[in-house]
Structures are given as structure tokens and as C-alpha cells.
N, C-alpha and C positions, 0 to 999 in steps of 0.2 A: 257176593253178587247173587243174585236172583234168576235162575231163569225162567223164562217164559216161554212155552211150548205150543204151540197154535196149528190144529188140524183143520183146514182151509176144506169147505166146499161151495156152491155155487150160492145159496141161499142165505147159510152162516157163518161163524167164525168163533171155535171153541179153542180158549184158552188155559191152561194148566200151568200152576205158579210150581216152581220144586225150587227145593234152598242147594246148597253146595252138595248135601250127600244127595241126592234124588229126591227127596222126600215129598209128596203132595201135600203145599200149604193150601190153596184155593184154586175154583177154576169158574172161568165164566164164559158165558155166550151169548153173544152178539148177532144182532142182523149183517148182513155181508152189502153196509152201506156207508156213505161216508161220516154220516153221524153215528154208527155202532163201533168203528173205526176208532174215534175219538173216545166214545166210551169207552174201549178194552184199554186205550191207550193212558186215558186217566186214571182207570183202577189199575193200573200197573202200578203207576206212582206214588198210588196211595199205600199199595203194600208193601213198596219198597223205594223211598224216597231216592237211597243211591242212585250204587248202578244197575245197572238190568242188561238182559239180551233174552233177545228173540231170539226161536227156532222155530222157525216156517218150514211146514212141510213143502219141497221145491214140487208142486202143481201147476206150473206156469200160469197159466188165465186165473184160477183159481184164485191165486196167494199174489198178485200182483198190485190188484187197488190195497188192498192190506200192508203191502211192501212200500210203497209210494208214499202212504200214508206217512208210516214208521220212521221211512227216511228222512220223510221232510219235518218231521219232528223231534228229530235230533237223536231218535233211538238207534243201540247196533244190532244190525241183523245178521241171521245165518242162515241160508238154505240148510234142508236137511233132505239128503235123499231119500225116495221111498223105499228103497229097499234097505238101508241103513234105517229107517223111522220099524219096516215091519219085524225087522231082526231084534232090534231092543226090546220092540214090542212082544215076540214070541219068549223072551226071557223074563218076561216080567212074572210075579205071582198070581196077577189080576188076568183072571182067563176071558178069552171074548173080542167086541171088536166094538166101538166106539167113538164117540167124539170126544170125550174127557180120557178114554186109555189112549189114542193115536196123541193126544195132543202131551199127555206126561210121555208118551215113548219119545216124541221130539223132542221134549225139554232132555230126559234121560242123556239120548243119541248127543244133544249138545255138550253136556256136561263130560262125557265120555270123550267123546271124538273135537273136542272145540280144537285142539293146533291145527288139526289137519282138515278143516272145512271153510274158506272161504269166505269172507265178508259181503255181505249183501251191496251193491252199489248199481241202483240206477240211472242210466243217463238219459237225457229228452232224444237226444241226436241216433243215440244206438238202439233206442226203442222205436223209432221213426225206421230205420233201415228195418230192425226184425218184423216190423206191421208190414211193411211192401213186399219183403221176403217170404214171411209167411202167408201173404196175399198173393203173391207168386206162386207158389208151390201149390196151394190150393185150386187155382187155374188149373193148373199142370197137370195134377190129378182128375180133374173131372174133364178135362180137354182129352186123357187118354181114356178113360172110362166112356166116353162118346164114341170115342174113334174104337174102342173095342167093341161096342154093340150096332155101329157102323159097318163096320168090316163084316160083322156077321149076318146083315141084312143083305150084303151085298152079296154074299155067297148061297145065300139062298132065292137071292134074284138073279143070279149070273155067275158063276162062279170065275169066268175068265176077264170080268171085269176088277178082279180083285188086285186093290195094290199095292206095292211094295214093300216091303219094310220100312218105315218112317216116312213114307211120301206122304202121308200126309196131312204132315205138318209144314212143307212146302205150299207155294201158292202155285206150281207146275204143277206137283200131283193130283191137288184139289182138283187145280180144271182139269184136270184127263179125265179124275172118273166122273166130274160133273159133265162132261161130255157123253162119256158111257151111259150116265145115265138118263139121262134126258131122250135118250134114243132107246130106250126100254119100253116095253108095252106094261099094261098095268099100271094105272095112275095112283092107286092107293101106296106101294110099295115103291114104288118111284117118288112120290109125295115125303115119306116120313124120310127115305136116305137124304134127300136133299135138304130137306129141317135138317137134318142131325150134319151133314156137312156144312152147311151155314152154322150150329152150335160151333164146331171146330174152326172156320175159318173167322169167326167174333172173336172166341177162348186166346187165337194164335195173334190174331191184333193186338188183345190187350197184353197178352206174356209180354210181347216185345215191345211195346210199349211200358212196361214197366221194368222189364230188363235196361230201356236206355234210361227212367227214372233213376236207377241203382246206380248208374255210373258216378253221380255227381256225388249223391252224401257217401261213397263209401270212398271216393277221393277228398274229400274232405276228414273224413276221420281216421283213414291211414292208406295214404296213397302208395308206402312201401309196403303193404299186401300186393296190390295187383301184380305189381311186377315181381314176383313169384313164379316162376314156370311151374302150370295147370294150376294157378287160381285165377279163373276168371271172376269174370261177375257177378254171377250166381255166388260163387265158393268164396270170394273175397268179399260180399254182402253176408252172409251168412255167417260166417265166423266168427265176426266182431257181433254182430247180433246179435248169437248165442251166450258168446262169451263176456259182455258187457266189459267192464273197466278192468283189464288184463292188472292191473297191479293191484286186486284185490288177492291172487296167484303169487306166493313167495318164490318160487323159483318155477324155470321150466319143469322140473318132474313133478311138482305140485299139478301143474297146469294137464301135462300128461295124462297123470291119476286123473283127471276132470273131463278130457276130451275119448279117454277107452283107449290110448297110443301106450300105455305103459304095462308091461307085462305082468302076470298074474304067477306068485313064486308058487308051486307045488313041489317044492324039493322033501329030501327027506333024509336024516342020516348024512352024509358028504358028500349026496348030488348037488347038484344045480341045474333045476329045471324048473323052466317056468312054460305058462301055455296063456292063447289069447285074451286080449279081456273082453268080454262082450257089455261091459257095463258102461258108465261114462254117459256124454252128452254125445249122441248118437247121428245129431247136424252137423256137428263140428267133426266127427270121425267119419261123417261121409262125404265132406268137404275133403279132408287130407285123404281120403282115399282116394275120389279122382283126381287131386293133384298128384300122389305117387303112381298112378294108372297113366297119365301122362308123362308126366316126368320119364316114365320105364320105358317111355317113347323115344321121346327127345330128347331127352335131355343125359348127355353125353357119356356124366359119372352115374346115373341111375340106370344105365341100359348096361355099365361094367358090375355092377352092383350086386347081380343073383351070380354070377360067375365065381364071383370073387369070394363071397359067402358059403358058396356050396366048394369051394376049391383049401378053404381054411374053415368051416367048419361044420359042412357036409350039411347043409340045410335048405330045404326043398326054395322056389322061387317065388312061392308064398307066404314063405317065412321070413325071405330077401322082402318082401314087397313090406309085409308088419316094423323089419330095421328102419326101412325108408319111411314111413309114414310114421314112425317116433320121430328122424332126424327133422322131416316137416313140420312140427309140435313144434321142436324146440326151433325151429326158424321162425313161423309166424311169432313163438310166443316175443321173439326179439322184435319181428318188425311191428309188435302192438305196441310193444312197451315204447319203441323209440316212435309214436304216434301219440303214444297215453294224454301228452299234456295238449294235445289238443280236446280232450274231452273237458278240462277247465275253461277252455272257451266258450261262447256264448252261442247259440246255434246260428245259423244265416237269421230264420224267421222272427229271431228274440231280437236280432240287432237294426 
């Protein structure tokens, strides 16, 4: 088998053929369109009639039409992380940085790491939740980016006009200080706070309006997430979003190693220690983070949880908090799977 190594950026798309041992048989580059697409996909075939696999550096926007492409023509893909793609790539002999060495270090990273990296699988339904999600979140940020250069006009126009912590994103705190300000001398600095409070009370319209968007497809693609204590809607949109088709994942600790929930060994000699990972998909681990942040709330065995750990085996309550948020892995990763074959269905819009 052949693989194929593909360093994804916005313009193009350079490919690197390597055989079983590494080796660079050919590389070629494409426009980053749907007919260059079909190009890399044809010379694939030509130089290797078999089988083939792709190793797509995982860039998300980037390596996505590229993936789509692939899928739907019958090829197997692999994500390849960047930091596994820049680690091969520091080992290689070829010194420097590139679009034909990135794209042999992904081939490389594949032939090396292939059991342990996940199959490529796009769905129409899960790509529709992560575009509203990520159109969510992007809201979110520039609704608090407002609100930060908001607050700070307002303290150099008033400083006792200043409000609360999170008011406002309520539609109470808005009108208090739209009240306050309106009653301000100075029309020019009273003029832009009020733009920029109408920016925040647009921004807070559409979140929640797309917040109730989120409700339907993420009950449709696994309604045993939400009922999870601390995944809401956000957290139970986001998951599967990130996560696309959970049985691409051989086992929950596969999935783990995927999300940043599974521990990092640094033992040495007959210890046994390990310390956090900060790697992984960094949505999906901030998604189980506020669900174990809640959960340490309410949720009855999670609130016995740091006691009981630091009583058998003396570890701090945010060490408790990393147990809990691997046990949450391995929960969602059950409630995907027992949802997965909803993803062979046809979307609402398809049917």
C-alpha cells in the first residue's frame, strides 16, 4: 500500500507519495479547488492502482474540501496531527520547512502511527451542528470583546455607572445602564457606548437564537448526550461536532487519547506516574470540563468524588476533577456509539 501525505493550506494542496518503508516515490501540487481535488485524486491512481491512504494534515478548514472530496470517492483517510506531522518531520534527514517535507512527514507520521489514528469519516448532519457551533462561538467572542471595550468607555464616562459582572448579557442589565447612559452629558461618548450596547444586545439575539437552533439536530443525532448531567446544549452540540462518527474510535481509551482526558505516563524505573495531557481536541476537553465542573456540583457521586480520592490516594481536587473528566470520555464515548447508527440515516433536509 501507498501512502499518500497531503500538507493542506488555503490556496494549495501538496501531495507526497512514500511506499511501505517511507520512501519518496513522487509529489504533486494542486490548486486548493474542486477540480485540483480530482487531479491529486487521479494521479494517486495512476501510481498506485491498489490500495492507497491518505494522511491529511488535521487543519480543519484547511484539509476539509480536500477530505470531502476523498471521502466521497471512495478513498481512506487519516487525520494526522500537527504536532505528530512536526515531530516526524524534525526527524527526518531533509532539513527546513516545506510543502513537499510537511507532506512526506504526514505520509511518514502515517506509516508509523497508522493503528493508533483514526479514520477519516464525514457526516452532512455533524458538519451542519459544528458550522452553527462554531458560528456560535464566534458570536460569543466578539459579543465579549464589545462588552470589554464597553465597560471600559464606560468607566471613563462614569465610573459608578459601571455593571456587574455578566449583566450584560441579560436584557435587565442592558437597560440599567442604557438608562445610565442616556442621562450622561457629552453626546459623542454617550453616542459610541450606546452603538456598542446595541452591538451586544444584536450579538445576545442571535447566540440564543442559535442556541435554540442547536436543540433539534443535536436530538436528532444523539439525544442520549443531553441527558448527561452538565452537558447542555452548547457541550452536547459540540462534541459530536468535533468528534464526527464516534466508531471511527476503537475503544473508549482510543477516544480519550483524542479528546486530552487520558493521562500522560512520565514514570521511570518502578514509579508509576503520570501528569496531564494538554494535547488532544481541545472542544471536546472543554466541553467534559464543564460538564465535570458541574457535575462537582450536583451531581451526588461527583461531589463524594475529590474526598474519596485524596482519602485513598492523597491527590489534590484537581487531580479528582482530571478522574472525573476521563469517567465523562468514557460516558459520552458510550452514549455516541449507542446514537452512531443514526448517522446512516438520511438527514431531515435530504429526506
Amino acid at each position: 500500500m501507498m501512502v499518500f501525505g497531503v500538507d493542506p493550506h488555503k490556496q494549495a494542496r501538496t501531495a507526497a507519495a512514500a511506499d511501505e518503508l517511507g520512501r519518496k516515490i513522487a509529489e504533486k501540487t494542486v490548486r486548493a479547488r474542486q477540480e485540483g481535488y480530482r487531479e491529486l485524486i487521479s494521479w494517486a491512481r495512476d501510481l498506485e492502482p491498489g490500495g492507497r491512504l491518505w494522511a491529511v494534515e488535521d487543519v480543519r478548514h484547511a484539509a476539509s474540501g480536500l477530505v470531502r472530496e476523498l471521502l466521497a470517492a471512495g478513498e481512506e483517510v487519516r487525520f494526522i496531527p500537527a504536532r505528530l506531522m512536526a515531530g516526524t518531520r524534525s526527524g527526518g534527514r531533509e532539513r527546513g520547512k516545506s510543502g513537499p517535507i510537511d507532506a512526506l512527514a504526514n505520509a511518514r507520521a502515517c506509516l508509523r502511527e497508522d493503528v493508533f489514528l483514526p479514520a477519516a469519516r464525514l457526516n452532512g448532519q455533524v458538519l451542519e451542528v459544528r458550522r452553527l457551533a462554531d458560528h456560535r462561538d464566534d458570536l460569543v467572542a466578539e459579543r465579549t470583546r464589545v462588552m470589554n471595550r464597553l465597560r471600559w468607555l464606560v468607566h471613563d464616562l462614569d465610573p459608578d455607572l459601571a455593571p456587574p459582572p455578566r449583566a450584560l448579557t441579560g436584557a435587565k442589565g442592558r437597560a440599567l445602564l442604557e438608562a445610565g447612559l442616556r442621562a450622561l452629558p457629552g453626546p459623542a461618548g454617550r453616542r459610541v457606548a450606546l452603538s456598542r450596547l446595541d452591538d451586544v444586545a444584536r450579538a445576545s439575539a442571535q447566540i440564543a437564537v442559535l442556541t435554540r437552533d442547536l436543540q433539534a439536530p443535536v436530538s436528532a443525532l444523539c439525544p442520549e448526550l443531553p441527558a448527561i448531567c452538565g452537558a447542555g446544549v452548547v457541550s452536547a452540540a459540540r462534541i459530536p461536532g468535533e468528534t464526527g462518527d464516534i466508531r471511527r474510535f476503537r475503544s473508549p481509551a482510543a477516544y480519550a487519547r483524542h479528546n486530552g482526558t487520558a493521562p500522560i505516563p512520565v514514570s521511570s524505573a518502578l514509579s508509576d506516574v503520570h501528569r496531564l495531557n494538554r494535547g488532544g481536541n481541545r472542544q471536546v476537553n472543554a466541553a467534559l470540563h464543564r460538564a465535570a465542573l458541574t457535575q462537582a456540583r450536583c451531581h451526588d457521586g461527583a461531589r463524594a468524588l475529590p474526598e474519596r480520592r485524596a482519602t485513598q490516594v492523597r491527590e489534590t481536587r484537581k487531580a479528582a476533577l482530571r478522574v472525573l473528566k476521563r469517567h465523562l470520555s468514557g460516558i459520552v464515548y458510550r452514549a455516541l456509539q449507542a446514537g452512531a447508527w443514526r448517522l446512516d440515516q438520511p438527514s431531515p433536509q435530504a429526506a
